[in-house]
N, C-alpha and C positions, 0 to 999 in steps of 0.2 A: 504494500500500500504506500503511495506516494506523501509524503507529508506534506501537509498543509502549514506552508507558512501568512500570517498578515505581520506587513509592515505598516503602521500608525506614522502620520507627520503631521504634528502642528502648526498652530500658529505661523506664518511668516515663510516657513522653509519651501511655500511655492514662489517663495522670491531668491531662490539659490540662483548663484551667477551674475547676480544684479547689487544684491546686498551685502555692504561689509565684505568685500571679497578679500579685504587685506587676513579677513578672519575665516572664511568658510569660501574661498575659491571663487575658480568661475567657473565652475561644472555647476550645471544646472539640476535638478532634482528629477526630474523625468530622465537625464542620462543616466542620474547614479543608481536610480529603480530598475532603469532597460541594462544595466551592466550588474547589477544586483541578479535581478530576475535570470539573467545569463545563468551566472556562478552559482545560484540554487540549483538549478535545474542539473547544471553539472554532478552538480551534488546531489541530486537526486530528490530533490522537494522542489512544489511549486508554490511561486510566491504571488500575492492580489495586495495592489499594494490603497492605500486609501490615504488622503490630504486634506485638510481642512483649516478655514480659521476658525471655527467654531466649537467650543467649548464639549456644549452639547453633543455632537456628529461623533467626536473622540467619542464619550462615552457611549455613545450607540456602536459603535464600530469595536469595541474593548469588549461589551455583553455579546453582540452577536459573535464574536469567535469562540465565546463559549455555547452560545445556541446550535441546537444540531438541526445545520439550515446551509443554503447556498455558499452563508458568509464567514459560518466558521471556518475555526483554525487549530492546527494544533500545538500551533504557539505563535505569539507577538513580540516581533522589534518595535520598541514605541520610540518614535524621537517626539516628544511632546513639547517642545520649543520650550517657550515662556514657564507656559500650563505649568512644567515639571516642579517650578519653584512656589505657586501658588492654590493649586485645583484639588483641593481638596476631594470634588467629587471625580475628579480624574483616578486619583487615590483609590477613592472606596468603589469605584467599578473593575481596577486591577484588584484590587482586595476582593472582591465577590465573586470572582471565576475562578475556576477550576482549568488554568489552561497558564502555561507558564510564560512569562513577558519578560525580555531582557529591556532594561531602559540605557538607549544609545542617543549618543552627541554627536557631534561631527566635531565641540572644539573641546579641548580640558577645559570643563566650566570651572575648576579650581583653580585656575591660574588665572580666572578675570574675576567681574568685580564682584566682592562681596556678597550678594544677594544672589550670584549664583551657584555659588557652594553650599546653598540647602536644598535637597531635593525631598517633595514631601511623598514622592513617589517609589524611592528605594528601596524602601524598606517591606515592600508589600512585591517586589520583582527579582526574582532569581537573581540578578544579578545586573550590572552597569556594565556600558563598555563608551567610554569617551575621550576624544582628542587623537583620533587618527584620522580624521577626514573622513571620506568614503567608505576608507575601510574600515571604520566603524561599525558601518552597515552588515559587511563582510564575517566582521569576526561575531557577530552579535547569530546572523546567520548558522553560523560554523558551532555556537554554543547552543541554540537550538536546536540545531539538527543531530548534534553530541547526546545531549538531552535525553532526545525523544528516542532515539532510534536503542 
């Protein structure tokens, strides 16, 4: 059986390649998913990946990977932008499933400012993987598919 991966992106990161690129590149986010989505596959999971700025959509998109439906998964990379440092209901929807969520960056949020060295997300997800770019994504991937299989 093929694994089901979702990839979750918040807030802002359908502005990769435009935004802060001194901090997160000019690869744009639709490439790092179509070279993601590659390297699964390689590896033998398929990935559906979902984006939003809204709050809300995260959390519908975190329950339905646990729902046995089109949209589940049998595990989540969240990059939840912002959310990670404030969403408390972001939190308690990783909290309420039964399906395991790696929380991934794209920069070392603890080598910037202050307010982003709290994740209120962490604690309730297998595991972080942050501050290698893309391969963030990658390795976040690699620890799911480690995982489950």
């Amino acid at each position: 059986m093929t694994l089901q991966i979702l990839v979750i992106n918040g807030p802002n990161l359908n502005m990769l390649g435009q935004r802060e690129t001194d901090i997160y590149g000019h690869v744009t986010l639709q490439e790092i998913m179509a070279d993601l989505s590659a390297y699964a596959t390689s590896k033998g999971a398929e990935l559906r990946c979902v984006q939003s700025n809204l709050e809300g959509d995260l959390v519908a998109a975190v329950q339905a990977a646990a729902a046995n439906g089109a949209e589940s998964a049998d595990g989540v990379v969240l990059n939840a932008g912002a959310l990670t440092h404030y969403s408390i209901a972001l939190r308690d929807a990783v909290a309420a499933v039964d399906v395991p969520v790696v929380e991934t960056h794209l920069s070392n949020v603890y080598a910037r400012e202050d307010f982003r060295h709290r994740s209120v997300i962490a604690e309730v997800c297998v595991g972080v993987v942050a501050g290698f770019g893309p391969l963030s994504y990658r390795l976040a991937t690699d620890a799911l598919i480690k995982l489950l299989s």
